[in-house]
PDBQT receptor file of N, H, CA, C and O in Angstrom, charges set to zero:
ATOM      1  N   UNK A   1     153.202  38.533 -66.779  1.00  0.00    +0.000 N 
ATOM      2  CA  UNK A   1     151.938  37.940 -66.420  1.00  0.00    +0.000 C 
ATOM      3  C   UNK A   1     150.804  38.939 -66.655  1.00  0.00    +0.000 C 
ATOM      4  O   UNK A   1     149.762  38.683 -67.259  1.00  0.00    +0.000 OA
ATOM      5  N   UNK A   2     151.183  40.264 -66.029  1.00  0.00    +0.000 N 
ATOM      6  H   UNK A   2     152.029  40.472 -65.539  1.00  0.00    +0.000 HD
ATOM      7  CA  UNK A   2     150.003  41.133 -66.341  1.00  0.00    +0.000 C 
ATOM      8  C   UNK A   2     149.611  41.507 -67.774  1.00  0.00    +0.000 C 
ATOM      9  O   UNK A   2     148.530  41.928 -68.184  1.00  0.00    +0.000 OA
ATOM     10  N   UNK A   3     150.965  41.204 -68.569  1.00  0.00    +0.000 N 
ATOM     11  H   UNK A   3     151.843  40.862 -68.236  1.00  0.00    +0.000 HD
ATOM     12  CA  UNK A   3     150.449  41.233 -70.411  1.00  0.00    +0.000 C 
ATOM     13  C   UNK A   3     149.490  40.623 -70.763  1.00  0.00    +0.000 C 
ATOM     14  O   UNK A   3     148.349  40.933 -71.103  1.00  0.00    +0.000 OA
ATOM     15  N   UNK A   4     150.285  39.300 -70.611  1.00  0.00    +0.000 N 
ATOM     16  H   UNK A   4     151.212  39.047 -70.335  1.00  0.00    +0.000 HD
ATOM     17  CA  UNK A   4     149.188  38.280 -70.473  1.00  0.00    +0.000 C 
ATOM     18  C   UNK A   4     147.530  38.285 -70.458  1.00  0.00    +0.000 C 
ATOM     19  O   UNK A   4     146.744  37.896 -71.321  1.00  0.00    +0.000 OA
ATOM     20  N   UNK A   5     147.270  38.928 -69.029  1.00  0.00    +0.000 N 
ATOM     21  H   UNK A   5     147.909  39.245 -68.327  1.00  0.00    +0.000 HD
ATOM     22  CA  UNK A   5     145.882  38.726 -69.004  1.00  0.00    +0.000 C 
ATOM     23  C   UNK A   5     145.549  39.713 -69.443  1.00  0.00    +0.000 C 
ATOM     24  O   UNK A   5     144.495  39.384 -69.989  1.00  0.00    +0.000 OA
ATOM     25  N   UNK A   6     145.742  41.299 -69.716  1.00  0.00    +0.000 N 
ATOM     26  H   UNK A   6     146.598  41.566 -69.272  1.00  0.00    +0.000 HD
ATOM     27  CA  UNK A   6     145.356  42.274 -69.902  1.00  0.00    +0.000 C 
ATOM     28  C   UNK A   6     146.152  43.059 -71.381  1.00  0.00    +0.000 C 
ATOM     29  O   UNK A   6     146.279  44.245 -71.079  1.00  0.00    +0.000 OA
ATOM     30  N   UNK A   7     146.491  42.916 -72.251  1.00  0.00    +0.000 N 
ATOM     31  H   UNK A   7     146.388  41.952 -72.497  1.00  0.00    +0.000 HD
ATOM     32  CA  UNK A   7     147.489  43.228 -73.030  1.00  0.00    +0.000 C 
ATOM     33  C   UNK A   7     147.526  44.771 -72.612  1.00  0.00    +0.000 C 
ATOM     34  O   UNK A   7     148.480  45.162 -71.939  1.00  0.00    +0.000 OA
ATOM     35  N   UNK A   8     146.527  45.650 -72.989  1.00  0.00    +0.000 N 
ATOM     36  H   UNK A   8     145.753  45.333 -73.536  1.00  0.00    +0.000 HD
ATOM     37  CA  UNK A   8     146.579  46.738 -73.253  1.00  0.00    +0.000 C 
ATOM     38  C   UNK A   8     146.509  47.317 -72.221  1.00  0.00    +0.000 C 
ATOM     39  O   UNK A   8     146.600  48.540 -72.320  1.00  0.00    +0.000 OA
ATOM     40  N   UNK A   9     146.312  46.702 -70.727  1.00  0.00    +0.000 N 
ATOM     41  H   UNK A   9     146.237  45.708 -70.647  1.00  0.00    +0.000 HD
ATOM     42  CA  UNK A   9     146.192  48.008 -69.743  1.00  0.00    +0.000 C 
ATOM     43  C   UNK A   9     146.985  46.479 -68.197  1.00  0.00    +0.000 C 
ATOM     44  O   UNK A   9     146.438  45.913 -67.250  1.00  0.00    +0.000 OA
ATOM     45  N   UNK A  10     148.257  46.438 -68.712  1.00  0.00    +0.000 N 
ATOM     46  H   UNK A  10     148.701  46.898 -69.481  1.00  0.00    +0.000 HD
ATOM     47  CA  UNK A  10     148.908  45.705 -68.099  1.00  0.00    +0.000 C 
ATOM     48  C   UNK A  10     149.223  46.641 -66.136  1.00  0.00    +0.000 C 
ATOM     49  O   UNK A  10     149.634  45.899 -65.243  1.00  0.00    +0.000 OA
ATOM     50  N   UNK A  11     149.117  47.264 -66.000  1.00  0.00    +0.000 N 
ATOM     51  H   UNK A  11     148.784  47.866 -66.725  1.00  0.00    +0.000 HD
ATOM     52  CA  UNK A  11     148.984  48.253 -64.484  1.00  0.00    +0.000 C 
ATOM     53  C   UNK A  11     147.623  47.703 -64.004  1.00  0.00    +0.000 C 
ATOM     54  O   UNK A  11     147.668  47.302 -62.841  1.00  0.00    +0.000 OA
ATOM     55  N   UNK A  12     146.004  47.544 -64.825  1.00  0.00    +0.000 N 
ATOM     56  H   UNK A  12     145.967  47.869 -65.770  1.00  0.00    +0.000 HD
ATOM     57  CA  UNK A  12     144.586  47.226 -64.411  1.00  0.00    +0.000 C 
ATOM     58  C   UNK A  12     145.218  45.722 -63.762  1.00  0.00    +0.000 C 
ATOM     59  O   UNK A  12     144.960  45.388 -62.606  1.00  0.00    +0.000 OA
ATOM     60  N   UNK A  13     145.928  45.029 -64.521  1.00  0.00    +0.000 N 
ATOM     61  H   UNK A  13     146.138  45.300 -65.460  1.00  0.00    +0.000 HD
ATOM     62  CA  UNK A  13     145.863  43.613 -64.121  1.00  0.00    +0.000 C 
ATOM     63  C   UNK A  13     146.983  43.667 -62.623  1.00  0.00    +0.000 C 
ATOM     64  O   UNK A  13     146.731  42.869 -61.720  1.00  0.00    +0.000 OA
ATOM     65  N   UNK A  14     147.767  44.302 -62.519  1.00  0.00    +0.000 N 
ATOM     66  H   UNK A  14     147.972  44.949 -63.253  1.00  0.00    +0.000 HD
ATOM     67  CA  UNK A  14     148.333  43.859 -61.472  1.00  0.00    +0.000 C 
ATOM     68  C   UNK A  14     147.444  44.954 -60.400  1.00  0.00    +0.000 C 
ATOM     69  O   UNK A  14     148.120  45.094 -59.381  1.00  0.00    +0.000 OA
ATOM     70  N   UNK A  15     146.748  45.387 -60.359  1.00  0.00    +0.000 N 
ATOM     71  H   UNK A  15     146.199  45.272 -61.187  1.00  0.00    +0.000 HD
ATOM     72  CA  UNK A  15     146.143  46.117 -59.406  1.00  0.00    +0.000 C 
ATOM     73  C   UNK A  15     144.970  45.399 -58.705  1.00  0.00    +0.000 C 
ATOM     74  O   UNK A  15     144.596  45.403 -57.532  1.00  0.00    +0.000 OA
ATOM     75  N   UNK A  16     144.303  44.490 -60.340  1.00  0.00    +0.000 N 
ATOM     76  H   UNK A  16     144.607  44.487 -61.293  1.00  0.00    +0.000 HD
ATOM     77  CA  UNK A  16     143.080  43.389 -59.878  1.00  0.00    +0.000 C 
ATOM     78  C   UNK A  16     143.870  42.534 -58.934  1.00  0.00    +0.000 C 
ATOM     79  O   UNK A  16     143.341  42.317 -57.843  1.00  0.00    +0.000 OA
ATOM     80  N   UNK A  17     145.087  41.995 -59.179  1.00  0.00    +0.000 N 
ATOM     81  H   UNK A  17     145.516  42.172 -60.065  1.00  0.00    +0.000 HD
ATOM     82  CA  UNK A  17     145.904  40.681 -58.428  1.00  0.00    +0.000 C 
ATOM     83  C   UNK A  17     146.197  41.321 -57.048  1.00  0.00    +0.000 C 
ATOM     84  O   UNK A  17     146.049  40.550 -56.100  1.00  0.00    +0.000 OA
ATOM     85  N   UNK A  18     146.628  42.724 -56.724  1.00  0.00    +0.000 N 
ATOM     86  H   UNK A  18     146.748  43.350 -57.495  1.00  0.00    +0.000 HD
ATOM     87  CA  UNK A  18     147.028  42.709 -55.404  1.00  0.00    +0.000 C 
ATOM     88  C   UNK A  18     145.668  43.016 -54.726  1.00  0.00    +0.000 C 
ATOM     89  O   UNK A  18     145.626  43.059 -53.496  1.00  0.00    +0.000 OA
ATOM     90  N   UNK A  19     144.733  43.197 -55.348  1.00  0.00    +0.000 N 
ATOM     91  H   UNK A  19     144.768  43.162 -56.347  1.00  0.00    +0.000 HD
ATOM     92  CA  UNK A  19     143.514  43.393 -54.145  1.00  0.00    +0.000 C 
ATOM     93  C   UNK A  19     142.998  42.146 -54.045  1.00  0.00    +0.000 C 
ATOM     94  O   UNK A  19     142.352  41.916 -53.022  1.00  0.00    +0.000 OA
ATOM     95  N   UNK A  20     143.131  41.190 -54.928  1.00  0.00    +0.000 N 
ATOM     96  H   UNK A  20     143.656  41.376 -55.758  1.00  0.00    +0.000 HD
ATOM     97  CA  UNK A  20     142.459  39.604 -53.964  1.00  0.00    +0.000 C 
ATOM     98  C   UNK A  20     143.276  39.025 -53.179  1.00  0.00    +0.000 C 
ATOM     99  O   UNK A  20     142.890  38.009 -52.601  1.00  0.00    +0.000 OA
ATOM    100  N   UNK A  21     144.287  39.402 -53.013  1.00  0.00    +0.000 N 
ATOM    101  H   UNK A  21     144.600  40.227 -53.483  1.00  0.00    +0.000 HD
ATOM    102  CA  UNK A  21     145.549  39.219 -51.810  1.00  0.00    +0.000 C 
ATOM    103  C   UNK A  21     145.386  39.770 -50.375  1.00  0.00    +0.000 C 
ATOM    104  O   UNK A  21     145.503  40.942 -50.015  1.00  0.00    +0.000 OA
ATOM    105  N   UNK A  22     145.145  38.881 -49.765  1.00  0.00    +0.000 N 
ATOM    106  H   UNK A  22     145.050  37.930 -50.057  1.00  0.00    +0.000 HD
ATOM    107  CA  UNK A  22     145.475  39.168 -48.459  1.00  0.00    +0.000 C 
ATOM    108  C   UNK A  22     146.301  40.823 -48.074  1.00  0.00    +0.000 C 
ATOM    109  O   UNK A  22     146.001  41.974 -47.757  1.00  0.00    +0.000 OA
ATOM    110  N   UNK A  23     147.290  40.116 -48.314  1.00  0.00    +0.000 N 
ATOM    111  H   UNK A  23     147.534  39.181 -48.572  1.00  0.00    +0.000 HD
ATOM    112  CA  UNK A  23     148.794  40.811 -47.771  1.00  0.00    +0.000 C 
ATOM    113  C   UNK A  23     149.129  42.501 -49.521  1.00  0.00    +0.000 C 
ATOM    114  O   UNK A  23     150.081  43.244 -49.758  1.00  0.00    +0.000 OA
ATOM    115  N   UNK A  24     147.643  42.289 -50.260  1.00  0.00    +0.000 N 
ATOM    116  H   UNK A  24     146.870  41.684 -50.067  1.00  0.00    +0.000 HD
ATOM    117  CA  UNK A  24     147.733  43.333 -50.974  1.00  0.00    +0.000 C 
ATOM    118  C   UNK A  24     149.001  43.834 -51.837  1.00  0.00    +0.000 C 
ATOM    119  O   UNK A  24     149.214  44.975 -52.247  1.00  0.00    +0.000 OA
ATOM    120  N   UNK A  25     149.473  43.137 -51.937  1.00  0.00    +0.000 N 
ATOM    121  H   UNK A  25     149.300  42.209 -51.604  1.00  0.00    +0.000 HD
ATOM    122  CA  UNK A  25     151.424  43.048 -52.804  1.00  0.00    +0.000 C 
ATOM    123  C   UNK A  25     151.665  41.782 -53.146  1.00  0.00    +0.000 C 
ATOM    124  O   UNK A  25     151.309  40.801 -52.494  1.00  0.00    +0.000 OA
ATOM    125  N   UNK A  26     152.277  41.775 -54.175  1.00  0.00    +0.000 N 
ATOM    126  H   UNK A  26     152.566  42.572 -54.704  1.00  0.00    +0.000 HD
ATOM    127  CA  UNK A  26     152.952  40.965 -54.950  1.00  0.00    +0.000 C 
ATOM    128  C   UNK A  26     154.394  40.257 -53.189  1.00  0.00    +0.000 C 
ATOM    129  O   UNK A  26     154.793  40.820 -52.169  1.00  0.00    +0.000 OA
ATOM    130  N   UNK A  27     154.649  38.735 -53.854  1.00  0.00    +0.000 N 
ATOM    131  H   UNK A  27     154.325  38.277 -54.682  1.00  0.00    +0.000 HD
ATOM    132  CA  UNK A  27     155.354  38.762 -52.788  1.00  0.00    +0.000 C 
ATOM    133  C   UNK A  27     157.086  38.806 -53.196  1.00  0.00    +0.000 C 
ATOM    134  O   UNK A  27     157.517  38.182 -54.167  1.00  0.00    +0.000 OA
ATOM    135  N   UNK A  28     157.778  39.457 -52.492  1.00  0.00    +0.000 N 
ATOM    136  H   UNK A  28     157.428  39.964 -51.704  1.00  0.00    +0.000 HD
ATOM    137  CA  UNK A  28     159.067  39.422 -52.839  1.00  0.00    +0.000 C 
ATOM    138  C   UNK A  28     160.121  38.249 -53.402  1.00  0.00    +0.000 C 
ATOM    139  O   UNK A  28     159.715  37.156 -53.796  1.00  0.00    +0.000 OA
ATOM    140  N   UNK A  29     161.260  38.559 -53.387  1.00  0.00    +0.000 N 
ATOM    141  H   UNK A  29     161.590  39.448 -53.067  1.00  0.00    +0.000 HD
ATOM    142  CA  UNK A  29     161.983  37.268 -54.126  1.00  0.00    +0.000 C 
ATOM    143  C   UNK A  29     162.270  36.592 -52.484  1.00  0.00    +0.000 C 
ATOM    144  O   UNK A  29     162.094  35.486 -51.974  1.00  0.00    +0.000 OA
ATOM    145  N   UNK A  30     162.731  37.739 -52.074  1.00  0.00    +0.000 N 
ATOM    146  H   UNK A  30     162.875  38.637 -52.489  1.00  0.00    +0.000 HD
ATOM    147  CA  UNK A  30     163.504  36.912 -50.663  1.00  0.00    +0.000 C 
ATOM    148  C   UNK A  30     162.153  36.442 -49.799  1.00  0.00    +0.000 C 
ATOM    149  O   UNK A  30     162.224  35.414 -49.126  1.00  0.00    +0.000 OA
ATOM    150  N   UNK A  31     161.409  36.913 -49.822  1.00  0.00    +0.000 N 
ATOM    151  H   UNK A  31     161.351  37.749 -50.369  1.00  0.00    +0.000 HD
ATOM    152  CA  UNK A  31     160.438  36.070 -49.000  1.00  0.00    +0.000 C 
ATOM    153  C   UNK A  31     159.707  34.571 -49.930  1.00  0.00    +0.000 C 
ATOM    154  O   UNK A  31     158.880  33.866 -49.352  1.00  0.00    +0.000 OA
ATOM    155  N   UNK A  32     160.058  34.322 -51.076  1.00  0.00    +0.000 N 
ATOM    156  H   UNK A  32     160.731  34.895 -51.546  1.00  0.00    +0.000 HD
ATOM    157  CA  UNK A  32     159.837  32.976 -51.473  1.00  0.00    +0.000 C 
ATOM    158  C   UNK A  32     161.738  32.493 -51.234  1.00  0.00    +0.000 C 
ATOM    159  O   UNK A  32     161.882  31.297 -50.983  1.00  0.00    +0.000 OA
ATOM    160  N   UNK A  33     162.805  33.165 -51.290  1.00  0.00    +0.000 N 
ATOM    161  H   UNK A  33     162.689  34.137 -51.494  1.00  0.00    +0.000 HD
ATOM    162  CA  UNK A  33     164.189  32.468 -51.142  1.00  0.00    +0.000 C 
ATOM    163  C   UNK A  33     163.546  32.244 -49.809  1.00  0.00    +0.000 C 
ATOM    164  O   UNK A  33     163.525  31.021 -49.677  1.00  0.00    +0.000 OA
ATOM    165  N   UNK A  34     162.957  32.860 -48.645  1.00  0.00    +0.000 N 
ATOM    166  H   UNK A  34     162.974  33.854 -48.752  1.00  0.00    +0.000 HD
ATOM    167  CA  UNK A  34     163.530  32.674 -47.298  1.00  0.00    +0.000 C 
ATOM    168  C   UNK A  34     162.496  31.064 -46.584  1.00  0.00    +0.000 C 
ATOM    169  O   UNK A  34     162.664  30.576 -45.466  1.00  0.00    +0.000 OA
ATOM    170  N   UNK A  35     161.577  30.611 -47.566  1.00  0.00    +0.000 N 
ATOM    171  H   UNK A  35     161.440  31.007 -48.474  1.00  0.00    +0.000 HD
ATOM    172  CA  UNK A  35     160.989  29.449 -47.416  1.00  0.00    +0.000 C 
ATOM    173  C   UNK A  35     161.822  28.241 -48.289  1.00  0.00    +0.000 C 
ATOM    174  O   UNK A  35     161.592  27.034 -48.217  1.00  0.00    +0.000 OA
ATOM    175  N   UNK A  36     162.657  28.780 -48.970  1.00  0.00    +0.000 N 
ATOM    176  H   UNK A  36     162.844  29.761 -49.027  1.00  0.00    +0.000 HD
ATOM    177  CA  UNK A  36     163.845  27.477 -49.450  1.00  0.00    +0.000 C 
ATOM    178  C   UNK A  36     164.889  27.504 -48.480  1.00  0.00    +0.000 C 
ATOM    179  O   UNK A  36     165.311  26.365 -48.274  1.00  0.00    +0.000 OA
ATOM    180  N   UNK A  37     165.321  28.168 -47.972  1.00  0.00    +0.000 N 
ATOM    181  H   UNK A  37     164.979  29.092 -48.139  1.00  0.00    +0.000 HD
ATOM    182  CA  UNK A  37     166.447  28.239 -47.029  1.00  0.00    +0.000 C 
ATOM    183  C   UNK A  37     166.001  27.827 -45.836  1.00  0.00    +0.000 C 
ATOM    184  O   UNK A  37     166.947  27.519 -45.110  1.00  0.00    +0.000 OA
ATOM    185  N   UNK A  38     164.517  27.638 -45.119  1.00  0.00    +0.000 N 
ATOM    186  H   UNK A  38     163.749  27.889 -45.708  1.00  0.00    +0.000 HD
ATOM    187  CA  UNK A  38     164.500  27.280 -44.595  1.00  0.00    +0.000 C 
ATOM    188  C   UNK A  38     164.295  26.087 -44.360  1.00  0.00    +0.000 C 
ATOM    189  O   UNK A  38     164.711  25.421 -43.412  1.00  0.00    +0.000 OA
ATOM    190  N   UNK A  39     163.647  25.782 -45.219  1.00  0.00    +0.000 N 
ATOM    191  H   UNK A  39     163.309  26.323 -45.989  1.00  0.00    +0.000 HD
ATOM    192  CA  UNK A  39     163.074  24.282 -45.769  1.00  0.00    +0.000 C 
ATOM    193  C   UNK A  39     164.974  23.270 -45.982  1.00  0.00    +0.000 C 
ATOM    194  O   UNK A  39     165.241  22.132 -45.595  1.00  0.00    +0.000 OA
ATOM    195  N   UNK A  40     165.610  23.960 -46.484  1.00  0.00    +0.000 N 
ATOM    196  H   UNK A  40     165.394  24.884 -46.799  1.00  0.00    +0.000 HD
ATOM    197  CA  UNK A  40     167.518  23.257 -46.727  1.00  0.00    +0.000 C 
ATOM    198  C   UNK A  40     167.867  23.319 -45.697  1.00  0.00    +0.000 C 
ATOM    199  O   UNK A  40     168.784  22.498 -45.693  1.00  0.00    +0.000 OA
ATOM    200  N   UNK A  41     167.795  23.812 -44.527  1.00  0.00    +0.000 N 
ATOM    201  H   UNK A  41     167.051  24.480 -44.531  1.00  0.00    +0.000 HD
ATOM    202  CA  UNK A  41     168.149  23.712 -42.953  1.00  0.00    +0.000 C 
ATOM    203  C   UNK A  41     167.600  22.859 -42.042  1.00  0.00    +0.000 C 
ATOM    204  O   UNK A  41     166.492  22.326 -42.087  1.00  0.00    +0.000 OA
ATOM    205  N   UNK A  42     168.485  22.763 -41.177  1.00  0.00    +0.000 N 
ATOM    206  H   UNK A  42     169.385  23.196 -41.141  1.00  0.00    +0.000 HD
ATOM    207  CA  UNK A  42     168.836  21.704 -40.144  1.00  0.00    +0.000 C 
ATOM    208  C   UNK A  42     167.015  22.414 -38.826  1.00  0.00    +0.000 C 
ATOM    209  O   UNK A  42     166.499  21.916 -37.825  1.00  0.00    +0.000 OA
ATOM    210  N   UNK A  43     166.830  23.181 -39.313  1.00  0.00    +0.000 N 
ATOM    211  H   UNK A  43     167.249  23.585 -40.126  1.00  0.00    +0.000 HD
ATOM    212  CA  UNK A  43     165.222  23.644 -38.265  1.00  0.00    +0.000 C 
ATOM    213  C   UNK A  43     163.878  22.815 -39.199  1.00  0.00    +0.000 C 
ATOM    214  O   UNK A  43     162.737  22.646 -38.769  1.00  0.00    +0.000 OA
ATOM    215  N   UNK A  44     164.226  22.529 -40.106  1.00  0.00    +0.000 N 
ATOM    216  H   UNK A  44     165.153  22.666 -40.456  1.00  0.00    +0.000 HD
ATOM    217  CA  UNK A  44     162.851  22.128 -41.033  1.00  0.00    +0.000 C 
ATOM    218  C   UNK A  44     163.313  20.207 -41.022  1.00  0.00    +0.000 C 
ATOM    219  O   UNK A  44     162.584  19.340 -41.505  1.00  0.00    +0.000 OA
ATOM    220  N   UNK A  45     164.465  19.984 -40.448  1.00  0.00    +0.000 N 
ATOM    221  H   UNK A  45     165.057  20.687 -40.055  1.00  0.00    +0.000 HD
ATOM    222  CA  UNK A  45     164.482  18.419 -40.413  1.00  0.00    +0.000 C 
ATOM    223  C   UNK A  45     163.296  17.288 -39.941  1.00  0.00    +0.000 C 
ATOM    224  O   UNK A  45     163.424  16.091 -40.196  1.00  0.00    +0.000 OA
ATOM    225  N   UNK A  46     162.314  17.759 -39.331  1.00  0.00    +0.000 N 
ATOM    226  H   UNK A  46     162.211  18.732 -39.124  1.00  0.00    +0.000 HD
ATOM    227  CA  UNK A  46     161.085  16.773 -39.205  1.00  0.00    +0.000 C 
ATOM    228  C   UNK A  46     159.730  17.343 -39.788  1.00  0.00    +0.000 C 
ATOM    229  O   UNK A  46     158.544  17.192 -39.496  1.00  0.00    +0.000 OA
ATOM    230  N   UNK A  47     160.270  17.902 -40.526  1.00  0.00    +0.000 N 
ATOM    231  H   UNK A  47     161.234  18.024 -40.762  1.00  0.00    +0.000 HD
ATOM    232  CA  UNK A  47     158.681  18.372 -41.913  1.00  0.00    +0.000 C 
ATOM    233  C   UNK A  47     159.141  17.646 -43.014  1.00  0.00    +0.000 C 
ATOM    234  O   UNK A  47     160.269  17.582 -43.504  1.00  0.00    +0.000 OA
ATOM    235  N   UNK A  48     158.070  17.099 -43.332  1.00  0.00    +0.000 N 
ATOM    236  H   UNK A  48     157.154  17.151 -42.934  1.00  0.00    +0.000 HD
ATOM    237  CA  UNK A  48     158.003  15.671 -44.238  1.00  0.00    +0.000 C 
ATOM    238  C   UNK A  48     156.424  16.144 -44.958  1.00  0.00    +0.000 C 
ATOM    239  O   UNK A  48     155.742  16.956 -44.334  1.00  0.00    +0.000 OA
ATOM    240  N   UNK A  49     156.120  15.809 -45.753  1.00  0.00    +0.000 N 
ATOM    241  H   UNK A  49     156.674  15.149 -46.260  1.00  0.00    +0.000 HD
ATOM    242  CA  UNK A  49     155.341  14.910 -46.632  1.00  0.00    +0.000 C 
ATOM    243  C   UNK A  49     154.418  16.423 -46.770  1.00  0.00    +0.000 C 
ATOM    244  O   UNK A  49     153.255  16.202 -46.434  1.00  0.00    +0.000 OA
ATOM    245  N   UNK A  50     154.582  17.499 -47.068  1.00  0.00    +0.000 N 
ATOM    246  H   UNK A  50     155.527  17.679 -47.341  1.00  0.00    +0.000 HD
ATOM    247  CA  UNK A  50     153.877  18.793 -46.865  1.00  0.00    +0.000 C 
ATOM    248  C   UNK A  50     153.981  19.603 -48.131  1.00  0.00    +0.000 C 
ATOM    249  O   UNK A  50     154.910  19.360 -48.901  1.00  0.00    +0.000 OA
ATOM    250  N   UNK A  51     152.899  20.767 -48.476  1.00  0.00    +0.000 N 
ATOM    251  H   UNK A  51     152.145  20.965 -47.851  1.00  0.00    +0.000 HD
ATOM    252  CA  UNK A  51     152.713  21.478 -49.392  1.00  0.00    +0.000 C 
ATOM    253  C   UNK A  51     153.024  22.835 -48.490  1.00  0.00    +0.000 C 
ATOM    254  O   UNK A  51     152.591  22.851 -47.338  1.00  0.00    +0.000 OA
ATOM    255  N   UNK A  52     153.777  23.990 -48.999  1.00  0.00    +0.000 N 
ATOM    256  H   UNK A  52     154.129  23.977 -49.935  1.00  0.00    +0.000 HD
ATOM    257  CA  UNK A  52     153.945  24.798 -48.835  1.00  0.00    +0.000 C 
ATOM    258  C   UNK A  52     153.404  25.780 -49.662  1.00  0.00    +0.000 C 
ATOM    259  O   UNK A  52     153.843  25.909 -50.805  1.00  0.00    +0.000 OA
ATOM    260  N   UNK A  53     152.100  26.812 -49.047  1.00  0.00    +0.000 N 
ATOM    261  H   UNK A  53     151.743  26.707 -48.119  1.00  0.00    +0.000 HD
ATOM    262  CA  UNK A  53     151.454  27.722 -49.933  1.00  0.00    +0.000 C 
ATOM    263  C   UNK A  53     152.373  29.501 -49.828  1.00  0.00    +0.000 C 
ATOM    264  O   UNK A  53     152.552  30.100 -48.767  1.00  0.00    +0.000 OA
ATOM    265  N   UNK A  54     152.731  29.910 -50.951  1.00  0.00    +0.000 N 
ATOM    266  H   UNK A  54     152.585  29.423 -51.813  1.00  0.00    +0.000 HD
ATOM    267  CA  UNK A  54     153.519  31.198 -50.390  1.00  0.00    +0.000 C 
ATOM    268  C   UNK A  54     152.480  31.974 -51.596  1.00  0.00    +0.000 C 
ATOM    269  O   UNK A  54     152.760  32.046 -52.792  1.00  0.00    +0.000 OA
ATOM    270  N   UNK A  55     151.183  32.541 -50.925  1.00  0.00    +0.000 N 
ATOM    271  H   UNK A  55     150.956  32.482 -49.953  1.00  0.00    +0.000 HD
ATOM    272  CA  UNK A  55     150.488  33.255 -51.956  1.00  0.00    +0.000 C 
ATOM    273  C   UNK A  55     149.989  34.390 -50.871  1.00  0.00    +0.000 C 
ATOM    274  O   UNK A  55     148.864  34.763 -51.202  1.00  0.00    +0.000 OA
ATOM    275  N   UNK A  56     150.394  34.979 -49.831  1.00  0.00    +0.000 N 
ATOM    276  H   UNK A  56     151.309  34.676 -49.562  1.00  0.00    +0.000 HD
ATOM    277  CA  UNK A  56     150.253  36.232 -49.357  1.00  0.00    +0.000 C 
ATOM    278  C   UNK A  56     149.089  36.241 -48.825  1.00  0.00    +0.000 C 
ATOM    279  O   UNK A  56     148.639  37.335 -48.483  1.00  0.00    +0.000 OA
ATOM    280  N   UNK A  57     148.272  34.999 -48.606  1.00  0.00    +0.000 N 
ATOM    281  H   UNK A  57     148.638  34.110 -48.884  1.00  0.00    +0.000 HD
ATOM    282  CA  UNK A  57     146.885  34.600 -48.108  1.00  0.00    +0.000 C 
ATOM    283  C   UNK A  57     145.596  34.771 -49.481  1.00  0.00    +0.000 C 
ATOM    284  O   UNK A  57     144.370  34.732 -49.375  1.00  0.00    +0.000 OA
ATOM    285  N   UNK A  58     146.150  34.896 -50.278  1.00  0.00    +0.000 N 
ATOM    286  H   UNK A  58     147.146  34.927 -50.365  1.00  0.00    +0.000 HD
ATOM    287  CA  UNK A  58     145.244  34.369 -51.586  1.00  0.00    +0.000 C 
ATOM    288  C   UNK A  58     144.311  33.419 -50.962  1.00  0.00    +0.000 C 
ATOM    289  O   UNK A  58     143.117  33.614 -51.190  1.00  0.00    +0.000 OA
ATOM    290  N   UNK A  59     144.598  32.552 -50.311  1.00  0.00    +0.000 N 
ATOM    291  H   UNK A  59     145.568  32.393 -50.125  1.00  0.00    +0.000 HD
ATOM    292  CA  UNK A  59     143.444  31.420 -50.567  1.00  0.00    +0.000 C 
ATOM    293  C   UNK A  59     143.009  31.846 -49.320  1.00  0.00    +0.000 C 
ATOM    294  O   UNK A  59     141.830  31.523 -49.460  1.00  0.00    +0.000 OA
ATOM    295  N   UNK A  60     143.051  32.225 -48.437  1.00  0.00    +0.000 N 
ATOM    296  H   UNK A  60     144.009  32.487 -48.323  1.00  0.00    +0.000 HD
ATOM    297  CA  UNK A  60     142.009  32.425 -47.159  1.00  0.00    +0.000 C 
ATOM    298  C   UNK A  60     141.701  33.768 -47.688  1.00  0.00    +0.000 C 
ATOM    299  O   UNK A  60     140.753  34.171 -47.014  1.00  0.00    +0.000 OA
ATOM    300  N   UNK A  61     142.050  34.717 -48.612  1.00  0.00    +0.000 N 
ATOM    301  H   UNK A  61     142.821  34.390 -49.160  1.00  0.00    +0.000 HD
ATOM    302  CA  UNK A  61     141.137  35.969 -48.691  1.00  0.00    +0.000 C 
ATOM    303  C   UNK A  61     140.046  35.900 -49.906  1.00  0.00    +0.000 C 
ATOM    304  O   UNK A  61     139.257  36.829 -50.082  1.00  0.00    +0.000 OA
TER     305      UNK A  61
């Protein structure tokens, strides 16, 4: 992703991405696994009809 936006200085781009982040880091694997596992369990059985945001507070920062 950081090629992507930046070819030549791919480190500038992920440095721009973790400072409009809330939580300032990229987010882990297991913390997006640990919102599927919970969501496949018998505790998430009356959540229905919902969007789940896992962006480290991107949108409130």
């Amino acid at each position: 992703m950081e090629e992507q936006i930046h070819p030549d200085k791919p480190a500038a781009s992920q440095k721009d991405f973790e400072a409009s982040v809330l939580f300032k880091r990229y987010a882990g694997n297991s913390e997006i696994a640990d919102l599927a596992l919970f969501l496949a369990c018998d505790d998430s059985k009356y959540i229905t009809g919902t969007t789940q945001v896992i962006d480290g507070g991107m949108i409130v920062g």
